[in-house]
ZAMARGU-4260 file (C-alpha; in steps of 0.2 Angstrom, whole numbers, plus 5000, padded with zeros to 4 digits):
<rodrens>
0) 4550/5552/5151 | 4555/5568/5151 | 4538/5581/5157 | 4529/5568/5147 | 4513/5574/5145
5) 4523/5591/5139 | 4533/5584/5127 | 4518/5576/5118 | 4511/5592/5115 | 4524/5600/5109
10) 4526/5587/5097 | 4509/5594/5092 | 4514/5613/5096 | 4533/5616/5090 | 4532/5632/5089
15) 4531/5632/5108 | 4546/5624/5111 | 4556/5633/5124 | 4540/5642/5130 | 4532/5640/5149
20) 4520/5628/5145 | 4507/5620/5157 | 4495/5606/5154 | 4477/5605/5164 | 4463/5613/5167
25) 4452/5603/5157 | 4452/5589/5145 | 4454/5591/5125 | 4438/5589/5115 | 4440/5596/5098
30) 4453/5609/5094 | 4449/5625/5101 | 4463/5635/5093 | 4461/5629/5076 | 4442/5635/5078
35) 4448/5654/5081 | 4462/5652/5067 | 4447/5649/5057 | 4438/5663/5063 | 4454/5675/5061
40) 4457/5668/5046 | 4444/5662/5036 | 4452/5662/5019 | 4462/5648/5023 | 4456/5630/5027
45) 4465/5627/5043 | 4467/5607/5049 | 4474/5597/5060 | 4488/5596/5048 | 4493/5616/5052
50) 4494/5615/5070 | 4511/5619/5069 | 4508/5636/5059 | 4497/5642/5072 | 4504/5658/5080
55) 4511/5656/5098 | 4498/5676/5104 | 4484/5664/5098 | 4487/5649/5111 | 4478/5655/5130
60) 4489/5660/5145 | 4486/5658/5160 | 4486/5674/5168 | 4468/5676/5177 | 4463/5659/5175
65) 4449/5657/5190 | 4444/5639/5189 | 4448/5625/5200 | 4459/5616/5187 | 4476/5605/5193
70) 4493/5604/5183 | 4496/5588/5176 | 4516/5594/5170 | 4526/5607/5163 | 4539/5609/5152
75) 4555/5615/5161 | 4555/5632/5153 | 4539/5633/5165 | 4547/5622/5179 | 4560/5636/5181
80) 4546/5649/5191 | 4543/5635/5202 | 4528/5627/5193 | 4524/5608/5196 | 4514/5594/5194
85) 4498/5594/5206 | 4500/5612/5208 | 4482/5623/5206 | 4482/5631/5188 | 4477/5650/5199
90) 4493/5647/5208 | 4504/5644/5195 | 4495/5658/5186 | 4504/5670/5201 | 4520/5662/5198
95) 4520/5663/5179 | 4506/5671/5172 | 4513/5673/5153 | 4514/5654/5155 | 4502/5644/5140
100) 4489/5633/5146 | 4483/5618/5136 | 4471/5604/5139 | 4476/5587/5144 | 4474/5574/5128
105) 4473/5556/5135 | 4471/5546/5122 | 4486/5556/5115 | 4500/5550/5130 | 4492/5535/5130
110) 4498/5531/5114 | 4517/5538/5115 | 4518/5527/5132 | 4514/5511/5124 | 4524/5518/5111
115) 4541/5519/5121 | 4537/5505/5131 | 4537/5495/5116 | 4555/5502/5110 | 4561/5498/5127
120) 4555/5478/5128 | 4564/5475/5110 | 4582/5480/5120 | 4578/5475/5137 | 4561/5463/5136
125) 4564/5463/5157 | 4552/5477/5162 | 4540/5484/5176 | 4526/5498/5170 | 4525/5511/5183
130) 4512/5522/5174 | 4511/5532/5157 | 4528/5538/5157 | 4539/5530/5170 | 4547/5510/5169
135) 4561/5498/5176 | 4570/5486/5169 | 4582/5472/5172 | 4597/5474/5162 | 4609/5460/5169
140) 4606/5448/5157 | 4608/5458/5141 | 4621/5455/5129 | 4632/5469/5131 | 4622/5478/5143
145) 4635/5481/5156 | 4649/5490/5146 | 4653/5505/5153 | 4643/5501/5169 | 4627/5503/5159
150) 4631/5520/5150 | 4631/5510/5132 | 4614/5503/5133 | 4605/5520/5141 | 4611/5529/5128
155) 4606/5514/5115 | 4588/5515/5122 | 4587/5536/5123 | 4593/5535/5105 | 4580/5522/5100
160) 4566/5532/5108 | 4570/5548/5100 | 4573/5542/5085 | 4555/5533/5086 | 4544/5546/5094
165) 4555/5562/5095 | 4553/5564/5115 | 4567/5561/5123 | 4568/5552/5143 | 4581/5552/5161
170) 4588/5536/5164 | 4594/5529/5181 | 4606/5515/5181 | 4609/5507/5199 | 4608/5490/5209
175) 4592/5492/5212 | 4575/5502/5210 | 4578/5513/5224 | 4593/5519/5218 | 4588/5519/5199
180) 4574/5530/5203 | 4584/5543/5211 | 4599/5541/5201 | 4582/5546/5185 | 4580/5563/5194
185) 4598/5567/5194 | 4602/5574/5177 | 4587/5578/5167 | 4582/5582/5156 | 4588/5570/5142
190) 4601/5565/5155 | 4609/5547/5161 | 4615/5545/5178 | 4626/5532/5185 | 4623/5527/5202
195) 4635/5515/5214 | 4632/5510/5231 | 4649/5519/5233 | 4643/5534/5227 | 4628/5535/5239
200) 4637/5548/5252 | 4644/5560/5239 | 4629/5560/5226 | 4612/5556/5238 | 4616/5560/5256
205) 4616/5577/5253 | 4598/5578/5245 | 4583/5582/5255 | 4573/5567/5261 | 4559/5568/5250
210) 4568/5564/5235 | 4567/5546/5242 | 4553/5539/5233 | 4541/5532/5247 | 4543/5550/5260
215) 4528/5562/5257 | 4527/5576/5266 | 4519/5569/5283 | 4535/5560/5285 | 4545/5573/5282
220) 4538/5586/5290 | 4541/5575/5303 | 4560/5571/5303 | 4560/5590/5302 | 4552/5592/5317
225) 4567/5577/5323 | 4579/5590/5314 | 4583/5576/5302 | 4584/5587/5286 | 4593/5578/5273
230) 4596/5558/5268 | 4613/5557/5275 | 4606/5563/5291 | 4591/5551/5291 | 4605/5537/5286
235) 4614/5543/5303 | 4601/5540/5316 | 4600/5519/5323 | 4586/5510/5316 | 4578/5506/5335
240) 4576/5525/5335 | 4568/5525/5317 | 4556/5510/5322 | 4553/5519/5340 | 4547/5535/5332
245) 4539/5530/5315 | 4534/5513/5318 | 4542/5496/5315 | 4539/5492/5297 | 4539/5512/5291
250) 4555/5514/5304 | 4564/5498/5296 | 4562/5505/5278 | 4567/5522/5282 | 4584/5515/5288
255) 4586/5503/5274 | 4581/5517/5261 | 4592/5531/5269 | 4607/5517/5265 | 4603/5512/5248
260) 4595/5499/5254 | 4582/5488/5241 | 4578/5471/5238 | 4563/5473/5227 | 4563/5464/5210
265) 4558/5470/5193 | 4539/5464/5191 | 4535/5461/5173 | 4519/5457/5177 | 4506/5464/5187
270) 4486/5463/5191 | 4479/5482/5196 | 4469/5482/5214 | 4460/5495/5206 | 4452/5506/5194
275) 4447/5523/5198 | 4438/5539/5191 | 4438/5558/5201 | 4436/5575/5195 | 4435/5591/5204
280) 4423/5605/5200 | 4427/5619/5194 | 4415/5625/5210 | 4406/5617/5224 | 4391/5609/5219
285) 4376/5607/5231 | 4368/5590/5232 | 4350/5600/5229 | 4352/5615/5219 | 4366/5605/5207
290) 4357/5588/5209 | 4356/5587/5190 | 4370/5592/5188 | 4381/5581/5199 | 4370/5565/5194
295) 4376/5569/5176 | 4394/5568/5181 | 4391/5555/5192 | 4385/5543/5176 | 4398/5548/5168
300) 4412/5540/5179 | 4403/5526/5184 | 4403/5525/5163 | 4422/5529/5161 | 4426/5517/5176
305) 4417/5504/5166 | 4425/5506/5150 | 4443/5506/5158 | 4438/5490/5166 | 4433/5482/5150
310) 4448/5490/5139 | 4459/5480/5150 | 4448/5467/5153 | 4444/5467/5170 | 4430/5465/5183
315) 4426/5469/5201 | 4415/5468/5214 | 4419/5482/5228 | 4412/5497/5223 | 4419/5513/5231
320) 4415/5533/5232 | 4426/5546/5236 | 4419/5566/5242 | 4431/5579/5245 | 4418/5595/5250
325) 4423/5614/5254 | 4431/5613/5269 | 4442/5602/5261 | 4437/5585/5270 | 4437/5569/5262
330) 4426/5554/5263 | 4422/5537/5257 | 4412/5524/5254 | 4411/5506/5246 | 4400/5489/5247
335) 4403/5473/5241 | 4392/5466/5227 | 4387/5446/5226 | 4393/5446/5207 | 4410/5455/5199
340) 4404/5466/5184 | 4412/5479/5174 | 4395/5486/5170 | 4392/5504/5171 | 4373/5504/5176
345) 4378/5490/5190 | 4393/5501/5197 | 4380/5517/5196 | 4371/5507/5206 | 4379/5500/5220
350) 4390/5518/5219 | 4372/5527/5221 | 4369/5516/5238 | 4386/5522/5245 | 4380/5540/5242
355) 4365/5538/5254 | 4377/5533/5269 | 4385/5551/5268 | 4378/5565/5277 | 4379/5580/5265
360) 4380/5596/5276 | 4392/5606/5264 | 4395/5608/5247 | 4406/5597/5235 | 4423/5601/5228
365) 4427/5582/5221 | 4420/5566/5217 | 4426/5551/5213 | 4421/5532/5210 | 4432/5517/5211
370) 4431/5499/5207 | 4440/5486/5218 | 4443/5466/5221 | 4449/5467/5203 | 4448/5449/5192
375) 4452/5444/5174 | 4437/5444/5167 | 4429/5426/5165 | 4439/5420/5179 | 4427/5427/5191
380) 4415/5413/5185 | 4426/5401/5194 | 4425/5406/5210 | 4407/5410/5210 | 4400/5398/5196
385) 4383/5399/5204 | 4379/5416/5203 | 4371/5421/5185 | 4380/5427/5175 | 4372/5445/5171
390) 4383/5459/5176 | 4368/5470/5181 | 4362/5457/5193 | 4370/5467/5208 | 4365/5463/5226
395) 4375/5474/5237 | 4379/5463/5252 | 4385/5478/5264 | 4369/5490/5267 | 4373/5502/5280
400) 4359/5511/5278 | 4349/5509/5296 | 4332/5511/5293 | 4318/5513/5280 | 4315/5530/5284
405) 4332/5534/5282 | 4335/5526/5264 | 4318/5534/5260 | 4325/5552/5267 | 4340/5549/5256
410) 4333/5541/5241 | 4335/5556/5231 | 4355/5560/5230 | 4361/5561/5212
</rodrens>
């Protein structure tokens, strides 16, 4: 999809269509802006239905923004002074600081991604979910799905997600989902790329290495240092110098990735390792001075981890903490329960326990809680059917802590 989370906005905001756009710096409660229109103009009964009519010098910039806030997405208008995803909102404040900032709206992009998703399965039921806005799918066995080397059918399903939702989305067509991906970033926005092995040395050799997905920038910065600056130079060096220099598995992939290379299926189903909550402060908190504060945002993950687990219907039994702290170090944490639970107190809990075997010498700039060992739920009675069955039974099977003094001295986190 195409700046998803963007696009779902503007659906919202029309009249910023065209406009540098960002989304982050906090989450949408109520409507801020119709609460000033109301104030500005209180002879008028503004609603949710006269979004659209709210003048663009009423929505906030981002010029002078101070917090700690991250971009979630942009729209291209915003993308052209080199703003990005993951990017600090105070930096891209430099770049463009005319640019309007809105809060992110969950619940909102959830709903258009199960939206399109849908759209998509009714043409081609044969379909992996990678996240809220990006898919595969396997078109090879759908009627008519090969005319002009899969143009008709992309076009079939741009047209049907418009049509639906009014955003629009990139399509990648290619042998396989390493291709596809790239071949998605090609032409966008809106745009449909056609992607052949034989077409691999005049459309993707020439494009940096990190537009294969799969090379971050610790692997790049390293085939830089290797002077290997582009893919069709990574595709020229021997796989034995690959495996020697990155490893044998990493090694192998890079020279099968630099050649096009991918065997990977389309998985229609998957189970998540996984479920994870993090926020980062808007400034370092202290374990004493902001105790009250942190154990309140502490709760609360531990209370949205639990209700994603039991939206999708899931439980687990690793608990897990992440600190990132002002010198920009990160640590973590995590025990293993008797029992599998999606219950918030029992993840609170055994998350509170991990806290006690960090030293906290600094401040904190992130915190995070994760669930892991994920089970359907119910099934987890199967292979512990002794255990009883209440989820806040938790006995955390993995203690580091060394002495009684110590848990005494800790005792108090948040």
């Amino acid at each position: 999809m195409d700046a998803f989370y963007a696009s779902v906005e503007l659906l919202r905001y029309p009249q910023l269509k065209g406009l540098p756009v960002v989304i982050g710096g906090g989450r949408r409660r109520e409507d801020d802006l119709l609460a000033r229109m109301r104030i500005a103009q209180p002879e008028r009964e503004w609603t949710s239905e006269d979004l659209a009519y709210i003048p663009v010098d009423m929505f906030p910039r981002i010029s002078g923004y101070t917090g700690r806030g991250v971009i979630t997405t942009a729209t291209y208008a915003a993308r052209a002074f080199g703003v990005g995803s993951a990017m600090g909102v105070m930096k891209a404040a430099q770049l463009c600081p005319q640019a309007i900032l809105l809060p992110v709206d969950f619940e909102q992009y959830r709903h258009y991604s199960r939206r399109f998703k849908d759209i998509v399965r009714e043409i081609a039921p044969v379909v992996e979910d990678r996240g809220v806005d990006e898919i595969y799918m396997d078109f090879t066995q759908v009627p008519g799905g090969q005319r002009e080397g899969g143009r008709v059918l992309a076009r079939l399903i741009q047209k049907s997600i418009t049509d639906a939702t009014g955003l629009t989305c990139s399509i990648g067509v290619a042998p396989n989902k390493l291709l596809a991906k790239m071949a998605s970033e090609l032409n966008k926005p809106n745009g449909i790329s056609i992607l052949k092995h034989e077409d691999l040395q005049e459309k993707i050799w020439p494009l940096p290495c990190r537009k294969i997905n799969g090379i971050g920038p610790k692997a790049d910065a390293k085939l830089q240092t290797h002077g290997i600056q582009t893919i069709g130079e990574l595709a020229l060096r021997e796989q034995v110098w690959l495996i020697e220099h990155f490893g044998k598995s990493y090694g192998a992939w890079l020279h099968a990735a630099s050649h096009g290379w991918d065997d990977r299926p389309v998985v229609t189903e998957s189970e998540p390792v996984s479920m994870s909550r993090e926020t980062t402060f808007e400034k370092d908190l202290h374990v004493v001075h902001d105790k009250v504060a942190l154990g309140d945002i502490f709760t609360r993950l531990c209370q949205q981890v639990a209700a994603d687990l039991q939206r999708k219907g899931y439980v687990g039994k690793t608990i897990g903490i992440k600190l990132r702290f002002d010198n920009f170090q990160s640590v973590t944490r995590d025990s293993t329960l008797a029992i599998y639970t999606a219950d918030a107190q029992a993840i609170r809990q055994a998350a509170g326990l991990c806290l006690k075997r960090i030293d906290f010498k600094r401040r904190i700039r992130l915190l995070g809680v994760r669930v892991g060992s994920l089970v359907k739920a119910g099934s987890e009675q199967s292979l512990y059917p002794s255990i009883a069955k209440s989820p806040t039974s938790v006995l955390c099977v993995q203690e580091a802590a060394s002495s009684k003094d110590q848990r005494h001295e800790q005792a108090d986190l948040f």
